[in-house]
C-alpha positions as a Markdown table, in Angstrom:
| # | Residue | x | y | z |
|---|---|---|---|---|
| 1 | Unk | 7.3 | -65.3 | 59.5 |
| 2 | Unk | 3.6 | -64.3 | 60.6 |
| 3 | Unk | 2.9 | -65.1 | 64.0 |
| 4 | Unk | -0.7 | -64.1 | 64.3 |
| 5 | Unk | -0.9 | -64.5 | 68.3 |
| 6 | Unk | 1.5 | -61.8 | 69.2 |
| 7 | Unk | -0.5 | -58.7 | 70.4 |
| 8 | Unk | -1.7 | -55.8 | 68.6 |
| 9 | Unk | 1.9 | -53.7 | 69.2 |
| 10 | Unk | 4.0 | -57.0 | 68.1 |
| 11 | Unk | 1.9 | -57.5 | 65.0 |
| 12 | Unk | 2.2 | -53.9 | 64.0 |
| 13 | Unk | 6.1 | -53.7 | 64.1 |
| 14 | Unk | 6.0 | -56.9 | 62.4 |
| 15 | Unk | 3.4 | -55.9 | 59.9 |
| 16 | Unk | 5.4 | -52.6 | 59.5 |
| 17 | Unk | 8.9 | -55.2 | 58.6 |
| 18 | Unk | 6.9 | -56.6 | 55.8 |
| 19 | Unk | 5.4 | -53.3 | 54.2 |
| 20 | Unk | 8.9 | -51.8 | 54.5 |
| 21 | Unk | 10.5 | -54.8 | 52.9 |
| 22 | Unk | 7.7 | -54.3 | 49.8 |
| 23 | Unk | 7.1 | -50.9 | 49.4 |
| 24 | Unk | 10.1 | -48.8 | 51.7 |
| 25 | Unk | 9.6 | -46.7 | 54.3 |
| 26 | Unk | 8.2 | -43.7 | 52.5 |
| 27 | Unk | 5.3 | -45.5 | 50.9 |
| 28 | Unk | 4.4 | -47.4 | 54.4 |
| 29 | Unk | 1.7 | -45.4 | 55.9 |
| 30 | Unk | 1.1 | -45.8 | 59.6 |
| 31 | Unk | -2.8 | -46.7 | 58.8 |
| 32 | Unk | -2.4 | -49.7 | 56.0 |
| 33 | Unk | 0.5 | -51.3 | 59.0 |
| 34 | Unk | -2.9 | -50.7 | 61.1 |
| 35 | Unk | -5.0 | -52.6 | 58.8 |
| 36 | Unk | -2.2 | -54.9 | 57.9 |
| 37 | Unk | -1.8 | -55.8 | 61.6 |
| 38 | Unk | -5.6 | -56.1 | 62.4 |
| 39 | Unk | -5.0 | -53.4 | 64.8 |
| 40 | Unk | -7.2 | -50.6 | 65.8 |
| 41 | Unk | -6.5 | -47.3 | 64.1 |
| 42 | Unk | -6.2 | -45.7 | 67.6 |
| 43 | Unk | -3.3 | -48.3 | 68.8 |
| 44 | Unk | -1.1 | -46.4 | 66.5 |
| 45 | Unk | -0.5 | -43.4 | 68.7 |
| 46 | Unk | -1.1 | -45.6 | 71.8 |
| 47 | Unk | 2.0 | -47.6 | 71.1 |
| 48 | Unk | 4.1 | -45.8 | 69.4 |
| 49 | Unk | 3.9 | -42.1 | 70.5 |
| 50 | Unk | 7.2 | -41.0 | 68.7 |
| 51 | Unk | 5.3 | -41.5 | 65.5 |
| 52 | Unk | 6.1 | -43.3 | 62.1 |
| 53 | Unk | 9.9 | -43.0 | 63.1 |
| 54 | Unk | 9.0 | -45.0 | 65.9 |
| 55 | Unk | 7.2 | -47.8 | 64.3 |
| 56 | Unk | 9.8 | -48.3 | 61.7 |
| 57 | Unk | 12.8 | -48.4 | 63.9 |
| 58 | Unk | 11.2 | -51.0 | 66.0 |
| 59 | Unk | 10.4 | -52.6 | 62.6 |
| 60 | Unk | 13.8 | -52.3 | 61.6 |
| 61 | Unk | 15.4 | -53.8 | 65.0 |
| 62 | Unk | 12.8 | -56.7 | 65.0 |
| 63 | Unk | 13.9 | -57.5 | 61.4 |
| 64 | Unk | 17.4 | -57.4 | 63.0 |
| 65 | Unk | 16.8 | -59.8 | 65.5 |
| 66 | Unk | 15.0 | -62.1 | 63.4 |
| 67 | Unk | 18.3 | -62.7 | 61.0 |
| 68 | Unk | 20.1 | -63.1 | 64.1 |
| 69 | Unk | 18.1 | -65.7 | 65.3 |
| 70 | Unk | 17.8 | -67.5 | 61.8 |
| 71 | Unk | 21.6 | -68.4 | 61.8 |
| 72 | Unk | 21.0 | -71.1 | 64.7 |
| 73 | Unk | 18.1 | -72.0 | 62.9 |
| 74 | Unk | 19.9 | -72.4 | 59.8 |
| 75 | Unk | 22.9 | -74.2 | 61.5 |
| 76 | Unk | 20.3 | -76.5 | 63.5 |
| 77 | Unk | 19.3 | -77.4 | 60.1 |
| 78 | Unk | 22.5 | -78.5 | 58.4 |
| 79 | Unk | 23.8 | -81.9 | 58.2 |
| 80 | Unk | 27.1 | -81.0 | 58.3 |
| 81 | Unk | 27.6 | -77.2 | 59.2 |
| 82 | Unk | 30.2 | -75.4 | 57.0 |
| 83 | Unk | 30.6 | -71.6 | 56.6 |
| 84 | Unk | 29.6 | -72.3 | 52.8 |
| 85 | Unk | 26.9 | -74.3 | 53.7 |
| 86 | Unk | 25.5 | -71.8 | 56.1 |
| 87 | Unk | 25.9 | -69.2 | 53.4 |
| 88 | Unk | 24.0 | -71.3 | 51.3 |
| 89 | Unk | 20.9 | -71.8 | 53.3 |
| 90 | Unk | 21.0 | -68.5 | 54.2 |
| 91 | Unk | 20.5 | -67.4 | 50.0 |
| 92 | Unk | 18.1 | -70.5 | 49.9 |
| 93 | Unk | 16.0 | -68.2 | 52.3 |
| 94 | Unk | 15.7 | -65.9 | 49.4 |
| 95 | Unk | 15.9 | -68.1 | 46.6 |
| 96 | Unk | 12.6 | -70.3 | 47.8 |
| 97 | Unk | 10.8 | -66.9 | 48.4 |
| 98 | Unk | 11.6 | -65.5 | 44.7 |
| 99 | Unk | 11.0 | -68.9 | 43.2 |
| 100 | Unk | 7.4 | -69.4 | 45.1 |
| 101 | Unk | 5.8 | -66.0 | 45.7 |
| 102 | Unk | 8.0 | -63.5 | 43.2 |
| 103 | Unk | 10.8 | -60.6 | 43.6 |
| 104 | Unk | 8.0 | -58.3 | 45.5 |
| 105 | Unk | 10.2 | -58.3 | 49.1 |
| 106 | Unk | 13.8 | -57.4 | 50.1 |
| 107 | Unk | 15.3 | -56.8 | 53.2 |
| 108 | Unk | 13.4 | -54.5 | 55.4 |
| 109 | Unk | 16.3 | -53.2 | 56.9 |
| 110 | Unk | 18.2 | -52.5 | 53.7 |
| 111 | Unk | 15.0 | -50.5 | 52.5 |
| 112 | Unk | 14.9 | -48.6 | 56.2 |
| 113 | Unk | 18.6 | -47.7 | 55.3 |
| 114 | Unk | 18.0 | -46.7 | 51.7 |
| 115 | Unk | 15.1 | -44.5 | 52.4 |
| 116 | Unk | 16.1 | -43.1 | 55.4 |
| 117 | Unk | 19.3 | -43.0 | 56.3 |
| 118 | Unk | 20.0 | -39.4 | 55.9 |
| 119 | Unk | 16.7 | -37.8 | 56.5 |
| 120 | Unk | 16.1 | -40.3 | 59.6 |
| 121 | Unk | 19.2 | -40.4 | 62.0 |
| 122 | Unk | 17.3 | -42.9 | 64.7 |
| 123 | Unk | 16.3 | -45.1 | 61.9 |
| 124 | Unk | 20.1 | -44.9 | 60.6 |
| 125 | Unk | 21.2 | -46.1 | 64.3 |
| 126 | Unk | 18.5 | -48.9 | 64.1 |
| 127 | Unk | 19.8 | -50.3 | 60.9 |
| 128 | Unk | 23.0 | -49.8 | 62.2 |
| 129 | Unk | 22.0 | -52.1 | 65.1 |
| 130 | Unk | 20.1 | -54.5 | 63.1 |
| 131 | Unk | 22.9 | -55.1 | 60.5 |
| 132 | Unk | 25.6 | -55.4 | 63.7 |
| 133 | Unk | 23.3 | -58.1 | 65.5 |
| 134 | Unk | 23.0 | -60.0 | 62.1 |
| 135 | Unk | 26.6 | -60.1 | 61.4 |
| 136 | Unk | 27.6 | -60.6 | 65.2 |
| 137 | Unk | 25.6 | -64.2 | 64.8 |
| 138 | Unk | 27.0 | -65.3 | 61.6 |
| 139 | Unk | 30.6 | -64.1 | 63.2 |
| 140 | Unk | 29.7 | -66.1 | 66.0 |
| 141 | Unk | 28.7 | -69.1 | 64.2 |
| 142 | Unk | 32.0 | -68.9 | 61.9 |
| 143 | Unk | 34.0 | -69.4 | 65.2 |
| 144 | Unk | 32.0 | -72.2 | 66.1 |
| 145 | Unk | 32.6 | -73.9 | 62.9 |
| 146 | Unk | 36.7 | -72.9 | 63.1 |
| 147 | Unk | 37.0 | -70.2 | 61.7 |
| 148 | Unk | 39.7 | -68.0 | 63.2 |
| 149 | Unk | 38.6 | -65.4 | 65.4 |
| 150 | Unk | 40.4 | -62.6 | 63.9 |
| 151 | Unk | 38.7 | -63.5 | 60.4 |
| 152 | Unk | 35.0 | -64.1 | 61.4 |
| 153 | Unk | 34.0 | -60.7 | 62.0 |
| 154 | Unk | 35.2 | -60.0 | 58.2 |
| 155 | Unk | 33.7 | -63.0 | 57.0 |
| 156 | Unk | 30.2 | -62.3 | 58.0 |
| 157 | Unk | 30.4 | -58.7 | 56.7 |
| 158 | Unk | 31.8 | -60.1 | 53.4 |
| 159 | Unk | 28.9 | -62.7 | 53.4 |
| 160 | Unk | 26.0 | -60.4 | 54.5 |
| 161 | Unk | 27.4 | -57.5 | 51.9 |
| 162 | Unk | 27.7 | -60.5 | 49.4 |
| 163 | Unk | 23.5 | -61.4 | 50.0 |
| 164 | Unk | 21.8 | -58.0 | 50.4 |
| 165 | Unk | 23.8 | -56.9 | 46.8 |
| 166 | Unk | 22.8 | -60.5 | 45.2 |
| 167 | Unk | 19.3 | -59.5 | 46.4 |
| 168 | Unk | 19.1 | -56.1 | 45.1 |
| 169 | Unk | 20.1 | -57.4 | 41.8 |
| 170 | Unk | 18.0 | -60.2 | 41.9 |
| 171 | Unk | 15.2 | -58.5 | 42.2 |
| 172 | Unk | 16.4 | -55.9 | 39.6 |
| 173 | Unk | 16.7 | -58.5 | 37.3 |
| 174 | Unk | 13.7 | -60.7 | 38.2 |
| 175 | Unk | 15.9 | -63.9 | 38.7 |
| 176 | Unk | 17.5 | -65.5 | 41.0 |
| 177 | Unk | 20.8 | -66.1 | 39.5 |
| 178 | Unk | 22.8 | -63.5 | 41.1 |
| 179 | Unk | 21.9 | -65.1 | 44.5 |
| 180 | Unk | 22.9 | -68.6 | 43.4 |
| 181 | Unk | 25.8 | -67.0 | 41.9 |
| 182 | Unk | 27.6 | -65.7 | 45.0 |
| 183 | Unk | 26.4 | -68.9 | 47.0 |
| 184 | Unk | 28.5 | -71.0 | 44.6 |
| 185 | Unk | 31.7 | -68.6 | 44.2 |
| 186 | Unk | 31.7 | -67.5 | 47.8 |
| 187 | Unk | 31.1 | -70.8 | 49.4 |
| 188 | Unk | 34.3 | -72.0 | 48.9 |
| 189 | Unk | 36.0 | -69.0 | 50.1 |
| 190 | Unk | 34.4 | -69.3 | 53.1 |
| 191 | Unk | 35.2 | -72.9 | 53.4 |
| 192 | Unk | 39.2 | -72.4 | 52.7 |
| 193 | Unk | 39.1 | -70.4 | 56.1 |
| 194 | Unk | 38.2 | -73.4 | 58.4 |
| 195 | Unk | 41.2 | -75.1 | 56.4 |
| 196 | Unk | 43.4 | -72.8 | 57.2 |
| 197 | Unk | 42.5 | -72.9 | 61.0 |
| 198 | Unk | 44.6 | -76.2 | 60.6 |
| 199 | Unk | 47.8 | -75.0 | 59.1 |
């Protein structure tokens, strides 16, 4: 995900996506994203003059985005796309990062909403955001593959609620079982629905 040619601004939100996702919001200080990021210490205030909040709602929409964007990439990927297939590479995501570098990470966006949901209501709003974009594209993509419109919306709520628990637990539990889990019993649930576009 580290695109080392952005500028100093792009790398700190991104930087700031990947603390999050390891250590949550409260134990993210603004100077390790500086350090992180290869960024001058004085950048911090430069480009983000609303402060920490700042930098991790901007962290928190660019993790946003970047799920969004994943779904074509997934889809792109696939020989032959099917809602359970999609679902699948989407857990494969998580299950290649647990199997090769350990259950450090999670979801940046979950962690935003965890830690600061309450205390922070901007941050709440960006997760808010982020979490909408996310399931917008998988919604999107469900219609594409024939699911019915009135059902993809639901879908990609039940299959995005479905992943960030599986990863939660996975994580808690130091395997990735729960996440192949709900790829096997969810796949074909998701599958039914195109079949029933032809009733």
């Amino acid at each position: 995900m580290a695109e080392r040619a952005r500028g100093p601004r792009e790398r700190m939100v991104f930087s700031a996506a990947q603390l999050i996702r390891r250590e949550g919001v409260v134990s993210t200080g603004m100077r390790e994203v500086a350090v992180d990021a290869g960024a001058p210490r004085g950048s911090l205030q430069h480009y983000f003059p609303g402060g920490k909040t700042q930098l991790v709602d901007e962290a928190v929409g660019w993790a946003g985005g970047y799920a969004a964007e994943r779904v074509a990439r997934f889809l792109d990927a696939l020989p032959e796309p099917t809602p359970g297939a999609l679902f699948a590479a989407m857990v494969r995501q998580w299950t290649d990062e647990y199997e090769t570098a350990g259950f450090a990470g999670g979801c940046p966006v979950a962690a935003a909403t965890v830690d600061c949901a309450e205390s922070a209501p901007s941050t709440r709003r960006a997760a808010s955001a982020a979490f909408g974009r996310w399931t917008s594209a998988v919604a999107d993509a469900l219609r594409a593959m024939g699911v019915p419109g009135e059902r993809a919306g639901g879908l990609a709520t039940l299959m995005i609620s479905s992943l960030e628990g599986a990863i939660l637990l996975a994580r808690a539990e130091q395997d990735v079982g729960p996440l192949t889990t709900v790829a096997r019993e969810l796949g074909p649930v998701l599958d039914a629905a195109v079949a029933s576009n032809d009733d």
